[in-house]
TIZAVO-935181 format. One line per field, with one value per residue: x, y, z of N, C-alpha, C, CB in turn; chain; residue number from 1. Coordinates in nm, 3 decimals, always signed. Each point is the difference from the previous one (the first is absolute). Glycine has a CB too. Layout:
N
n.xx X ...
n.yy Y ...
n.zz Z ...
ca.xx X ...
ca.yy Y ...
ca.zz Z ...
c.xx X ...
c.yy Y ...
c.zz Z ...
cb.xx X ...
cb.yy Y ...
cb.zz Z ...
kette A ...
nr NUM ...
This chain:
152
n.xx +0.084 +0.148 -0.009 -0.264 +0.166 +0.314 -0.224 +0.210 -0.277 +0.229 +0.357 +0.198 -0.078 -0.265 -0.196 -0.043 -0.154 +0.271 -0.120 +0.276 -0.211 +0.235 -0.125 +0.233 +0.297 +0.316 -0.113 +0.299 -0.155 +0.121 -0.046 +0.181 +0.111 -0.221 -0.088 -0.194 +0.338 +0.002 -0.396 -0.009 +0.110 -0.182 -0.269 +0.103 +0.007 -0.311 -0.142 +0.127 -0.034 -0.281 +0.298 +0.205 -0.055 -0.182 +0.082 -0.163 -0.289 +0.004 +0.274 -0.074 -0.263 +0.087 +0.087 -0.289 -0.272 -0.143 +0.126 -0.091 +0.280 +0.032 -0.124 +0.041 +0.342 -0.037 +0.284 -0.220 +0.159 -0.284 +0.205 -0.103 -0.216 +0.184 -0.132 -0.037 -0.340 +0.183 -0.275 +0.293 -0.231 +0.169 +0.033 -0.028 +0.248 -0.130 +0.299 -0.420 -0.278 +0.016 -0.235 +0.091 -0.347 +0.080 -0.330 -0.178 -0.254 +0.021 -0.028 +0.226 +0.194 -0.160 -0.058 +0.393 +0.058 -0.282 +0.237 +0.234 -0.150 -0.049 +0.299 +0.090 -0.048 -0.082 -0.212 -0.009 -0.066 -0.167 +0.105 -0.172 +0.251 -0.258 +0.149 +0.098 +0.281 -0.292 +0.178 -0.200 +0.174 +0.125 +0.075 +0.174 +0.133 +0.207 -0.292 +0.231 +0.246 -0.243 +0.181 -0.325 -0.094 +0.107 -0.309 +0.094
n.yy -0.118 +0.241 +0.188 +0.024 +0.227 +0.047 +0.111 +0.119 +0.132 +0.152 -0.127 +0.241 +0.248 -0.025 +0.380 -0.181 -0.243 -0.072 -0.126 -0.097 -0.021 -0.108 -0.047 -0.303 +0.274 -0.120 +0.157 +0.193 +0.126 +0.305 +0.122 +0.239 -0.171 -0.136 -0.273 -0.119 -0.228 -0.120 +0.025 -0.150 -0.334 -0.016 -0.061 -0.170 -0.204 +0.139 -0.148 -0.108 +0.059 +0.061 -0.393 +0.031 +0.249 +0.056 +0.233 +0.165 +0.041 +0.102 -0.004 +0.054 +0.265 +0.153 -0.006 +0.007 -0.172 +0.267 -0.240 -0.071 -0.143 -0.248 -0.279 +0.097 -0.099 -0.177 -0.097 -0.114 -0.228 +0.054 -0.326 +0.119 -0.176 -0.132 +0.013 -0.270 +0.208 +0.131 +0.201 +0.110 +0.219 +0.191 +0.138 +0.203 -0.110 -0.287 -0.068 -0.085 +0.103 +0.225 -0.188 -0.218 -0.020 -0.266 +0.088 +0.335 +0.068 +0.143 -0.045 -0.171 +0.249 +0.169 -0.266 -0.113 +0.350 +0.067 -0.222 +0.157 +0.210 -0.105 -0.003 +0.380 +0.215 +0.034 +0.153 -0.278 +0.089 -0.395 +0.259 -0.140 -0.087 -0.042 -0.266 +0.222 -0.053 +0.138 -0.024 -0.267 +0.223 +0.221 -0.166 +0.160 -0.201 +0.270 +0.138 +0.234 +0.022 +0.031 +0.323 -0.161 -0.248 -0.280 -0.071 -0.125
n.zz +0.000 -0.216 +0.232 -0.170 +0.094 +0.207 +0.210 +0.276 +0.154 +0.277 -0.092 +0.104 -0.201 -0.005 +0.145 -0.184 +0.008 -0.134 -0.236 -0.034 -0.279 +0.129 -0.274 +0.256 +0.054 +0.080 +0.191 -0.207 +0.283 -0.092 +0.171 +0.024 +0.236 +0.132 -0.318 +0.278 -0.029 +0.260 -0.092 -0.340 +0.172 +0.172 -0.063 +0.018 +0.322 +0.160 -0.302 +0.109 +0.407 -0.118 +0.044 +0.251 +0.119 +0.153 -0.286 +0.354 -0.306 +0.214 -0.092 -0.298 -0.090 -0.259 +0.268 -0.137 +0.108 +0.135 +0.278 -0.325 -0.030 +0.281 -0.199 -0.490 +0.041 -0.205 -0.004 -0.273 -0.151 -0.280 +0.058 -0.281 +0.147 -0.106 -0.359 +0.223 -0.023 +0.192 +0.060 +0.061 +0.201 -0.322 +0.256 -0.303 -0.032 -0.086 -0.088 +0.142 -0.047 +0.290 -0.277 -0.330 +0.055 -0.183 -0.136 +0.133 -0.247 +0.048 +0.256 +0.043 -0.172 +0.132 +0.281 +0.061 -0.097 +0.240 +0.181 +0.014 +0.022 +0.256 +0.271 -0.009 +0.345 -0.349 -0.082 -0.114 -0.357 -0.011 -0.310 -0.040 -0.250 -0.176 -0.126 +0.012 +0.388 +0.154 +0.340 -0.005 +0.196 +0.203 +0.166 +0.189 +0.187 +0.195 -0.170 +0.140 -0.270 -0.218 -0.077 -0.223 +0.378 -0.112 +0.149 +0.286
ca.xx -0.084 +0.030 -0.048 -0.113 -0.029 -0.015 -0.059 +0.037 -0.032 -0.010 +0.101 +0.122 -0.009 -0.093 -0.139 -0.108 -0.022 +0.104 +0.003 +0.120 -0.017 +0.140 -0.104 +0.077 +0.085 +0.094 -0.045 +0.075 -0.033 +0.093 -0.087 +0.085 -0.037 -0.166 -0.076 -0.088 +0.023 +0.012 -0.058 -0.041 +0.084 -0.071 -0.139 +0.036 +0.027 -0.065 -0.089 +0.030 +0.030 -0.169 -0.077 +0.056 +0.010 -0.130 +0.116 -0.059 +0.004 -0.023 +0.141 +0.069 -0.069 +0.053 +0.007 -0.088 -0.149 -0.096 -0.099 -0.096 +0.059 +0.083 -0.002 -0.021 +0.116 +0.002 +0.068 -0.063 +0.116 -0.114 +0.121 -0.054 +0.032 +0.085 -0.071 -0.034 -0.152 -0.026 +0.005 +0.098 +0.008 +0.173 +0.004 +0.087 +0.197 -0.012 +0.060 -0.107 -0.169 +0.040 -0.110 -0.075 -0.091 +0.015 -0.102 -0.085 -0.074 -0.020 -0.029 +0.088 +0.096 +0.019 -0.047 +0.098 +0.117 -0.049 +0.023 +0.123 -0.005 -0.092 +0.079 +0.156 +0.020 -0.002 -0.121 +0.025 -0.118 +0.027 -0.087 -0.087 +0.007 -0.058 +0.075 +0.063 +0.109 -0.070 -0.057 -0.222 -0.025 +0.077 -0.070 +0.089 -0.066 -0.093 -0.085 +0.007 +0.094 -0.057 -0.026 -0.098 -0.122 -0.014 -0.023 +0.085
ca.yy +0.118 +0.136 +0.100 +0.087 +0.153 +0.030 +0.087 +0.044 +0.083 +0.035 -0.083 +0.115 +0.086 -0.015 +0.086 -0.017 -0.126 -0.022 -0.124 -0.068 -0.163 -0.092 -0.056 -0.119 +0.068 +0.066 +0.174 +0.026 +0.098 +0.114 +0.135 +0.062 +0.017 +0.036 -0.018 -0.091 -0.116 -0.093 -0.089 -0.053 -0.107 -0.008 -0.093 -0.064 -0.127 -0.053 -0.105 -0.169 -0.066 -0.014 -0.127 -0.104 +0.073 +0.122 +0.123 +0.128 +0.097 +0.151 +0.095 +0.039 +0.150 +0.159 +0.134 +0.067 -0.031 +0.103 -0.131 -0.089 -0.059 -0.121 -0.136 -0.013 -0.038 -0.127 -0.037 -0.050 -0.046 -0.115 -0.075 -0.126 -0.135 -0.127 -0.013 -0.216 -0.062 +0.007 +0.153 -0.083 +0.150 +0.072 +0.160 +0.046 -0.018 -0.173 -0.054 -0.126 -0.040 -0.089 -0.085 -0.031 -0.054 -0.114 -0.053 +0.042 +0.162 +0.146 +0.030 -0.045 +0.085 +0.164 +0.034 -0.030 +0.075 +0.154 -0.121 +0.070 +0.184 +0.036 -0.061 +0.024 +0.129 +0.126 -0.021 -0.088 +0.074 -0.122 -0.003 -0.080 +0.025 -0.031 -0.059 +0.097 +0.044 +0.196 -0.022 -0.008 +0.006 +0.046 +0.025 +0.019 -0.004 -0.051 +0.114 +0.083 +0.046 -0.003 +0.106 +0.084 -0.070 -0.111 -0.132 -0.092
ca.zz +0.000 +0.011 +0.062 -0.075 +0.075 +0.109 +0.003 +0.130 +0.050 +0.126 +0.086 +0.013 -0.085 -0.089 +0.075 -0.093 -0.050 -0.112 -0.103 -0.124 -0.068 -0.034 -0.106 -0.014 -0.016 +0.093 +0.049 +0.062 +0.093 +0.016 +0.069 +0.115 +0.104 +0.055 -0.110 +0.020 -0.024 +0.121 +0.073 -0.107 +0.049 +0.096 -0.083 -0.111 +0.111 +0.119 -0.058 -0.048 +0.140 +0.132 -0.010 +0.122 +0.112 +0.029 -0.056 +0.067 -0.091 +0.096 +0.022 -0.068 -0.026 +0.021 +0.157 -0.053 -0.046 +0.112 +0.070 -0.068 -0.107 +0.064 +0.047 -0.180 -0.082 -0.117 -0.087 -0.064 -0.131 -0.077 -0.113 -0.131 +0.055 -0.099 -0.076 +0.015 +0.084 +0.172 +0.084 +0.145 +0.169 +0.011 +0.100 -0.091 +0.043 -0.020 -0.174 -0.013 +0.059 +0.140 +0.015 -0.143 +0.028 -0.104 -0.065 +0.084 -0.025 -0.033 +0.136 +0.172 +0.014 +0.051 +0.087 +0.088 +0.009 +0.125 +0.128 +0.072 -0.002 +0.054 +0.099 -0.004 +0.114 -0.076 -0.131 -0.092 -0.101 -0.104 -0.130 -0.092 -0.162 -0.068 -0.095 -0.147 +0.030 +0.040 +0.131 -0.002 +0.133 +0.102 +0.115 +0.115 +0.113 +0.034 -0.053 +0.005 -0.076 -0.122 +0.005 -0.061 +0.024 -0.121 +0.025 +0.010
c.xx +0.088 -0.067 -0.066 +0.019 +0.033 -0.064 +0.035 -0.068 +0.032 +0.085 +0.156 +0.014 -0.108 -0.166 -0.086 -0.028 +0.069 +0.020 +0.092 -0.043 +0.125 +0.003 +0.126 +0.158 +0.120 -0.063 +0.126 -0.064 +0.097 -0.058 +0.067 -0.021 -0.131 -0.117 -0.168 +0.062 +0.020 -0.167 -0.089 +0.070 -0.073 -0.164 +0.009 +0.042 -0.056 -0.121 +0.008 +0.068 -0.086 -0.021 +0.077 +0.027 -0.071 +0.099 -0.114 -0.059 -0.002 +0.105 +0.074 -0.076 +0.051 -0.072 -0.121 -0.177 -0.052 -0.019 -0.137 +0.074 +0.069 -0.120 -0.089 +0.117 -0.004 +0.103 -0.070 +0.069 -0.106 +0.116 -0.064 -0.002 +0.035 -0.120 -0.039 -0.131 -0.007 -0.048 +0.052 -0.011 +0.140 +0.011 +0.090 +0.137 -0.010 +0.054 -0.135 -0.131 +0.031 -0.116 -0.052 -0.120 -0.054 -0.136 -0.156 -0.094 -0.025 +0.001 +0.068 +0.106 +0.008 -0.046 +0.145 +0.098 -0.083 +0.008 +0.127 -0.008 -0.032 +0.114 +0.133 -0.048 -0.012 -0.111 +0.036 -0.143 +0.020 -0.096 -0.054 +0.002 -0.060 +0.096 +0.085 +0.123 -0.078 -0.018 -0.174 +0.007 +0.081 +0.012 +0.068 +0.010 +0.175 -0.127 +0.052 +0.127 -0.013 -0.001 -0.104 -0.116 -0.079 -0.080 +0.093 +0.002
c.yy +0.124 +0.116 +0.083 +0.157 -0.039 +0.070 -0.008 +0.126 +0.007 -0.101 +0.049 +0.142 +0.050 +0.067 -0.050 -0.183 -0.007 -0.144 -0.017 -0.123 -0.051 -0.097 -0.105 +0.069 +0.015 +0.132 +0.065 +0.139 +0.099 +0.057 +0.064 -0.048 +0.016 +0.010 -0.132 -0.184 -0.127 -0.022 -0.065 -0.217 -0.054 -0.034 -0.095 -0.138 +0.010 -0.065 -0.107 -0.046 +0.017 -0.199 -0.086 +0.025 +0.057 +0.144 +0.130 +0.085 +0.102 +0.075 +0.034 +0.106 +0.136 +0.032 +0.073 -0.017 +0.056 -0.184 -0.090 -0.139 -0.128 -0.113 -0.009 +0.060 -0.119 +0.032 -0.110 -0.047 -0.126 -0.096 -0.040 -0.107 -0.086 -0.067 -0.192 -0.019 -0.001 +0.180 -0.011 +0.159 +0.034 +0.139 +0.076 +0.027 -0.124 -0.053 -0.162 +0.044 +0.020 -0.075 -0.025 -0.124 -0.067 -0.047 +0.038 +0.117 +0.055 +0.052 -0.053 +0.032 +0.125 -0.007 -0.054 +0.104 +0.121 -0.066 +0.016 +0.138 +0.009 -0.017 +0.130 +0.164 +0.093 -0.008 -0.088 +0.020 -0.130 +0.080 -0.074 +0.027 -0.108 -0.104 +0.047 +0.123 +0.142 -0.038 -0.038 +0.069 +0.027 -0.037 -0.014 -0.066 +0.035 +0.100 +0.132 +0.113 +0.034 +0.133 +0.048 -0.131 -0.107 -0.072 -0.094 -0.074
c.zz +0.000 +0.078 -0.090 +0.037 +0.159 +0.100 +0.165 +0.018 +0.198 +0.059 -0.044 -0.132 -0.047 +0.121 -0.045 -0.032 -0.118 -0.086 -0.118 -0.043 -0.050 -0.132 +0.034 -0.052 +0.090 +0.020 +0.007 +0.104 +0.050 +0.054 +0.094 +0.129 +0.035 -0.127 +0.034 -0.046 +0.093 +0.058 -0.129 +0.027 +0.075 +0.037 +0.003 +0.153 +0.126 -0.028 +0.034 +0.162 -0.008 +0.005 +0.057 +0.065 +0.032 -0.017 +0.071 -0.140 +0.036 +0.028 -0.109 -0.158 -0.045 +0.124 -0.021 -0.037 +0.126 +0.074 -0.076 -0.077 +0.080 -0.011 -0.205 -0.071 -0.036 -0.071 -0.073 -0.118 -0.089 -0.099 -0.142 +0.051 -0.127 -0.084 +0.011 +0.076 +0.134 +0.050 +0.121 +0.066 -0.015 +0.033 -0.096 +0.042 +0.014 -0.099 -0.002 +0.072 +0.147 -0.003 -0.177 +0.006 -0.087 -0.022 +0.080 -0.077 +0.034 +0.119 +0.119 -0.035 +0.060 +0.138 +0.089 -0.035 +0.113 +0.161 +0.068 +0.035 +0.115 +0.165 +0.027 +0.098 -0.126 -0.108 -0.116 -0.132 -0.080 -0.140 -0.082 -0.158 -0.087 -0.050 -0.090 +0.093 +0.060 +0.173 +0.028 +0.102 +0.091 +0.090 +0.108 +0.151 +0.079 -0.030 +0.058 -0.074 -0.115 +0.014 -0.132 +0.063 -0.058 +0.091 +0.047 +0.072
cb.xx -0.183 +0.065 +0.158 -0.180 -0.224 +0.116 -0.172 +0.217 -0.160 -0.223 -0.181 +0.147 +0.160 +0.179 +0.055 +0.078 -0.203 +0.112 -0.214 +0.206 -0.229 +0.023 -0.177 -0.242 -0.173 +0.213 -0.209 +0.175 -0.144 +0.112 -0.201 +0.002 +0.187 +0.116 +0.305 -0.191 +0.062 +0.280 +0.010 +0.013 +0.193 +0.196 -0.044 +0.101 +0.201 +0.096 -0.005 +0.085 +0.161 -0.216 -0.116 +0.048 +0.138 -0.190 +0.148 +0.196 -0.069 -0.158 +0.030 +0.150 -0.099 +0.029 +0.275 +0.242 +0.004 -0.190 +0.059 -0.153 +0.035 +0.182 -0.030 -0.261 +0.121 -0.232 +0.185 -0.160 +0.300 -0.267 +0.131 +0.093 -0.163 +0.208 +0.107 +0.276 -0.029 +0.239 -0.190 +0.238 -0.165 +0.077 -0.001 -0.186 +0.098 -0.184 +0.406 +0.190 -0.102 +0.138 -0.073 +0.246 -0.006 +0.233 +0.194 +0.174 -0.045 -0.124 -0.183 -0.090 +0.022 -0.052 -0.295 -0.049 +0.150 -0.234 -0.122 +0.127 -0.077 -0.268 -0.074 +0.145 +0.187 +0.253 -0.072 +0.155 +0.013 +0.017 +0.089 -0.141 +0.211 -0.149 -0.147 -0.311 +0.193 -0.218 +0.211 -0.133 -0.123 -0.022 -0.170 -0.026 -0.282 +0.154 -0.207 -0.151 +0.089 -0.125 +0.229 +0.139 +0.015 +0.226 -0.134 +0.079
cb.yy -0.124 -0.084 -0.022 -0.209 +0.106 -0.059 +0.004 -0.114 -0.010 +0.109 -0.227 -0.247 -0.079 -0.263 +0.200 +0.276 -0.026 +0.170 +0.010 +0.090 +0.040 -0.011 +0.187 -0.184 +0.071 -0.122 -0.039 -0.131 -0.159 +0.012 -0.096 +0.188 +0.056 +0.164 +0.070 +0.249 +0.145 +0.105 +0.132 +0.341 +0.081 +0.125 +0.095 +0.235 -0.030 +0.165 +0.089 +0.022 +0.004 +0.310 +0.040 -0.095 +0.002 -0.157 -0.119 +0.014 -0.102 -0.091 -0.097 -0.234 -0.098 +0.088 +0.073 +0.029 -0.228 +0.313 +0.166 +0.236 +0.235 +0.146 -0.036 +0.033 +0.136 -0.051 +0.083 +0.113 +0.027 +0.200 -0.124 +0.076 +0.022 -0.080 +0.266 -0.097 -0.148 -0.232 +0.081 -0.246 -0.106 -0.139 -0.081 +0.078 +0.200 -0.004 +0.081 -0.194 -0.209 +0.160 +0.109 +0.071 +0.127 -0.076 -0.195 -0.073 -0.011 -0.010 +0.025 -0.200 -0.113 +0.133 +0.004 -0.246 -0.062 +0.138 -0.178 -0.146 +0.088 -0.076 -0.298 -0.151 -0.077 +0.035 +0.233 -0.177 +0.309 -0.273 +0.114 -0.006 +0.120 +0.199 -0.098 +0.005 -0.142 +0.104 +0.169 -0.244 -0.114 +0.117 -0.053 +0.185 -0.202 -0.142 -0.152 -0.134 -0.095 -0.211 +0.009 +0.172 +0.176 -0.015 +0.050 +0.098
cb.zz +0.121 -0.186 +0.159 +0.015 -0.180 -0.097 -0.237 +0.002 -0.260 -0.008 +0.014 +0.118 -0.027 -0.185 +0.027 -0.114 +0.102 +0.154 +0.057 +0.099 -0.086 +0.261 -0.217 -0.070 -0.108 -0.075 +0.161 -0.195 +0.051 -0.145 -0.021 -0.117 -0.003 +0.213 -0.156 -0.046 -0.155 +0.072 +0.265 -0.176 -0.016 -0.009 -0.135 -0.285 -0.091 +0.122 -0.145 -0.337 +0.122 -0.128 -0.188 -0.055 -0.019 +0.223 -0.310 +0.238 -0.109 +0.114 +0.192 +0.145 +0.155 -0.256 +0.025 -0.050 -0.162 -0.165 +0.209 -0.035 -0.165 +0.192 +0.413 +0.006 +0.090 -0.035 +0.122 +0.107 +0.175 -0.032 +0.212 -0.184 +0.216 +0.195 -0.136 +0.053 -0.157 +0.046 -0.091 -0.105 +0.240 -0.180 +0.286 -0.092 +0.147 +0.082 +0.003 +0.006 -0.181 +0.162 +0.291 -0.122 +0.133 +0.069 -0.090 +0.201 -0.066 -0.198 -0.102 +0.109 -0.152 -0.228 -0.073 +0.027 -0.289 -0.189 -0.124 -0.115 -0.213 -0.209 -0.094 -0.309 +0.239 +0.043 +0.038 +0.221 -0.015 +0.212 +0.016 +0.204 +0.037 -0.014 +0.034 -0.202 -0.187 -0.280 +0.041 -0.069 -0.057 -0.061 -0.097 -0.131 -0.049 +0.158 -0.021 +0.175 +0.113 -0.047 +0.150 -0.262 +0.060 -0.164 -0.141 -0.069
kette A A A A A A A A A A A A A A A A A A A A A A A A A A A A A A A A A A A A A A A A A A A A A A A A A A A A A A A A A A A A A A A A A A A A A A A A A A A A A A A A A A A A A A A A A A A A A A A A A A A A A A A A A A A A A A A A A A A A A A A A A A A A A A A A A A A A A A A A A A A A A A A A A A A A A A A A
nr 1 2 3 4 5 6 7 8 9 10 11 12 13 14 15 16 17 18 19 20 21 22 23 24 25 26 27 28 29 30 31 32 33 34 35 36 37 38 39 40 41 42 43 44 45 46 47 48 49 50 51 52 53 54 55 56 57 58 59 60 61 62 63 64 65 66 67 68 69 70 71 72 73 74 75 76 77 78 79 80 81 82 83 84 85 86 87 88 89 90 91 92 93 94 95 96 97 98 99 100 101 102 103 104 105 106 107 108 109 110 111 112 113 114 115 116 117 118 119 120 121 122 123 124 125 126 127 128 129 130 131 132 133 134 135 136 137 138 139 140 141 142 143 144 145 146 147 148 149 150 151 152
């Protein structure tokens, strides 16, 4: 699987809401000082640690969000999925699955991956892709982190 898009909000550098399409693409990443590149990095691997460690999101927040804005921060990474039929729970940055789900459909795949989600401290986001690779479906957890209120 490839990294489709990145989308960060309200974590360290990042106030706003921000989105990089990567579309399956190496990346080179430049930029001045205080551009945001480290915490971009930084995204990118408290993602992929969140799945074997408990990682705080809260602490690691811009300084700058009001009291409405804290505890809706996200990091969000959509992949392409694989073309052999399986469906697999991969954290983004993951070179592997931590769960493939060998001859299972549609629905008991998503419902045992929101099963893990659902269990974990940090925020977390499963996407639901089509065949063609688009996104059908969102959905966050834990709910109070969904910042447009997907289903889930």
């Amino acid at each position: 699987m490839k990294i489709q898009k990145v989308k960060v909000k309200g974590y360290k550098a990042f106030h706003k809401d921000y989105s990089f399409d990567i579309k399956g693409k190496n990346v080179f990443i430049y930029g001045e000082n205080g551009s945001g590149k480290s915490s971009f990095y930084y995204a990118l691997k408290d993602f992929f640690q969140s799945s074997i460690e408990k990682i705080d999101f809260d602490e690691l927040e811009n300084i700058f969000l009001t009291k409405k804005q804290k505890g809706k921060s996200y990091v969000k990474v959509t992949f392409k999925p694989d073309k052999d039929g399986n469906w697999r729970l991969k954290k983004e940055g993951a070179s592997r699955a931590s769960k493939v789900f060998e001859g299972s459909n549609k629905n008991e795949a998503t419902r045992k991956s929101a099963s893990t989600l659902k269990n974990r401290d940090s925020a977390s986001s499963l996407k639901i892709h089509k065949e063609n690779g688009r996104i059908q479906e969102e959905r966050t957890y834990p709910r109070k982190a969904d910042p447009s209120k997907s289903k889930g």
